[in-house]
C-alpha positions as CSV (number, residue, x, y, z in Angstrom):
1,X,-21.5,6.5,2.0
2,X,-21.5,2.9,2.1
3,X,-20.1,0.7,5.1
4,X,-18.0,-1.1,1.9
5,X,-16.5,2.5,0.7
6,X,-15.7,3.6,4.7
7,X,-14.0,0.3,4.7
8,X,-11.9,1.1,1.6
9,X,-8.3,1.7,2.6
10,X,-6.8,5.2,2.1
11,X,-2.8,6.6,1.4
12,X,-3.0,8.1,4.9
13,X,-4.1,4.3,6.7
14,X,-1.2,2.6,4.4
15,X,1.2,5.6,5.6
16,X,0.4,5.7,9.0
17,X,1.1,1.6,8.8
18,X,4.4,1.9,7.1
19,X,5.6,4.4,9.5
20,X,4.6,2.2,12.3
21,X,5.9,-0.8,11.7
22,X,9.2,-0.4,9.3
23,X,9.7,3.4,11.0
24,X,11.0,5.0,7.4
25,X,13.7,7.2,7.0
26,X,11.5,8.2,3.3
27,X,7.8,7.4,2.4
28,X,5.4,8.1,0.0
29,X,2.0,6.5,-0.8
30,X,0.1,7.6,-3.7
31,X,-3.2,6.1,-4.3
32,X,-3.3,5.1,-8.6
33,X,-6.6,3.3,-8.0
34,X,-8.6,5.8,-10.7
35,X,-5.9,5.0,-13.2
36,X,-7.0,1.8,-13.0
37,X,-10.9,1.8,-13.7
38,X,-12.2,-1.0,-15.7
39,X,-9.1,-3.5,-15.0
40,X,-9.0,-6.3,-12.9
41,X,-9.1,-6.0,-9.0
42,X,-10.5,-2.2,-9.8
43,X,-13.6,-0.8,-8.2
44,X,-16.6,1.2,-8.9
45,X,-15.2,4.3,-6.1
46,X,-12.2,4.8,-8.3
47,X,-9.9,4.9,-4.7
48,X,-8.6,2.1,-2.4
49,X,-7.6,-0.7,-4.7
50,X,-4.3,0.3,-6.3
51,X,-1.3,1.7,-4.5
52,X,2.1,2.7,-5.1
53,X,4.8,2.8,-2.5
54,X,7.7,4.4,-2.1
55,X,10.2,3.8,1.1
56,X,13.7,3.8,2.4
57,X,13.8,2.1,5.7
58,X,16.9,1.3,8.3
59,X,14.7,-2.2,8.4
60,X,15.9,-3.1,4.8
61,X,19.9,-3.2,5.4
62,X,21.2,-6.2,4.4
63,X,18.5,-7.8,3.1
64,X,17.6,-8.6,-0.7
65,X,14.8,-7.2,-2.6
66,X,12.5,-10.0,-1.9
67,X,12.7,-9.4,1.6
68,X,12.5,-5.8,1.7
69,X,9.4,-6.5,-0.5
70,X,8.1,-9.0,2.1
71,X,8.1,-6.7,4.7
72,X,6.1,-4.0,3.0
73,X,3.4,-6.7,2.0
74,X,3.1,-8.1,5.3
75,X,2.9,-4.8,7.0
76,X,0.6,-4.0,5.0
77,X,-1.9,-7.5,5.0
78,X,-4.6,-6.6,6.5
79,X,-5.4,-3.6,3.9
80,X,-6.5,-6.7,1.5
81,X,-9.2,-7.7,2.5
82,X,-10.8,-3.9,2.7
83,X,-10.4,-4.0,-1.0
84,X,-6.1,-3.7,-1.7
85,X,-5.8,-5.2,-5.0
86,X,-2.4,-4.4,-6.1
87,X,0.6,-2.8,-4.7
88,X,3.4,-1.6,-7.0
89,X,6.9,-1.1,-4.4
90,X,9.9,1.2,-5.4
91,X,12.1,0.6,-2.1
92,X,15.3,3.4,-2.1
């Protein structure tokens, strides 16, 4: 294994993250990275590029969709640069 694929983030890293930081009442993190082979932002593993999110959190009361949004992302910032390309968000 390469020191780049070590580095690749994982569902558990993102999970353990969200659960930190916005302390969810409802998570899941599916990895949809193979679905993606051969598009933009994809890479040659087949995991740790594209993510799906789904979360409920106390944290997002009263606040609109962008925000709730905003929180995810910038909980979750320093996953880009091991290799998150895109993150699709379903907040419930």
């Amino acid at each position: 294994m390469s020191l780049q694929q070590a580095a690749l983030p994982t569902a558990d890293a993102l999970d353990a993250r969200l659960r930190e930081v916005l302390r969810p009442t409802a998570l899941e993190v599916i990895d949809e990275s193979a679905a993606h082979a051969g598009h933009a932002g994809a890479n040659a593993q087949g995991y740790g590029s594209h993510f799906r999110v789904r979360i409920a959190s106390p944290l997002f009361e009263g606040k609109s969709r962008v925000a709730r949004h905003r929180l995810v992302y910038d909980a979750l910032h320093d996953f880009v640069v091991q290799g998150l390309h895109a993150l699709a968000i379903e907040v419930l």
